[in-house]
C-alpha positions in Angstrom: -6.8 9.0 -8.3 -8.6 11.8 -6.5 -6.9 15.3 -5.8 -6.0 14.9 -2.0 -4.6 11.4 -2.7 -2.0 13.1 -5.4 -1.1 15.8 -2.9 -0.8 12.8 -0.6 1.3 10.8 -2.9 3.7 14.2 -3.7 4.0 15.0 -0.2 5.4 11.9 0.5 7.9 11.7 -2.6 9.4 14.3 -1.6 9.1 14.6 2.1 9.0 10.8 3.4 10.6 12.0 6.7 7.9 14.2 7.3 5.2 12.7 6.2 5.9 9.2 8.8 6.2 11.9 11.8 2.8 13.1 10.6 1.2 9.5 10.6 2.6 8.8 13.9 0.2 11.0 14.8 -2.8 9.0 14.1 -3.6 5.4 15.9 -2.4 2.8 15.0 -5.3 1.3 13.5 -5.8 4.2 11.2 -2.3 4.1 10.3 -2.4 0.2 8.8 -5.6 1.4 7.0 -4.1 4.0 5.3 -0.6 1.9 4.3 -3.3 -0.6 3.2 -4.5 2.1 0.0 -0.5 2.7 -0.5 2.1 1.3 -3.2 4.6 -1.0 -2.0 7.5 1.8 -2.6 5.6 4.2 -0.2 4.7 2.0 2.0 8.2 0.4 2.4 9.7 4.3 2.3 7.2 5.5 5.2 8.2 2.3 7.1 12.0 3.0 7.0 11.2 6.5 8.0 8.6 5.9 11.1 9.7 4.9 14.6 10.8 1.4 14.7 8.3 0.1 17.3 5.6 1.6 15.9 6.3 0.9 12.6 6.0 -2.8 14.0 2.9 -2.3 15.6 1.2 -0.9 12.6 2.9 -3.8 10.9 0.9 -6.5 12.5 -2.4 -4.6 12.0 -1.9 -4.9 7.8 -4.1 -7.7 5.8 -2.4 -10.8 5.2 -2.3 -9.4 1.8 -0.4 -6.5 2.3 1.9 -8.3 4.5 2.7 -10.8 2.4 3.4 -8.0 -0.2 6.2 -6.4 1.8 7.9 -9.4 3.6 8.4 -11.2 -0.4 9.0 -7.6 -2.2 10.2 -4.9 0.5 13.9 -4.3 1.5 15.3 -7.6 3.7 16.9 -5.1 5.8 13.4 -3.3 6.0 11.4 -6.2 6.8 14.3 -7.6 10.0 13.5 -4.0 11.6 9.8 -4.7 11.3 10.1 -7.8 13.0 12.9 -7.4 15.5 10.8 -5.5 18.0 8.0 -8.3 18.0 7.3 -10.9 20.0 8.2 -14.5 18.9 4.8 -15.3 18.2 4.3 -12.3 16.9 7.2 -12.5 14.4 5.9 -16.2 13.1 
């Protein structure tokens, strides 16, 4: 692990609420990239802390790998506010 992805990984320990304001920042492509080098802890934390739409837009953007990941290990209760805002299809 390099030295800016263990200030990363700190910064988001202990700051989760920050740190999701200051990915919303970013497209949402780049976003989904970034959850995509993440742990499933941090990930699922930066979820519960981001915007609920957007959090489901960068949602659908994951590999199938990564989604799969979170909707068999992540909070239910996580996973239902991911989904609620999508479409039907979207959702399937």
């Amino acid at each position: 692990m390099n030295a800016n992805q263990t200030v990363l990984n700190d910064f988001i320990a202990k700051h989760p609420f920050a740190a999701a304001k200051a990915l919303e920042l970013l497209a949402n492509d780049e976003i989904a990239l970034y959850f995509e080098t993440l742990t499933l802890e941090k990930s699922a934390t930066l979820f519960s802390f981001m915007e609920t739409n957007r959090a489901a837009e960068c949602f659908v953007l994951l590999s199938s790998n990564k989604t799969k990941e979170l909707l068999e290990k992540a909070d239910a209760s996580l996973i239902a506010s991911l989904l609620k805002p999508l479409e039907a299809p979207q959702r399937k």
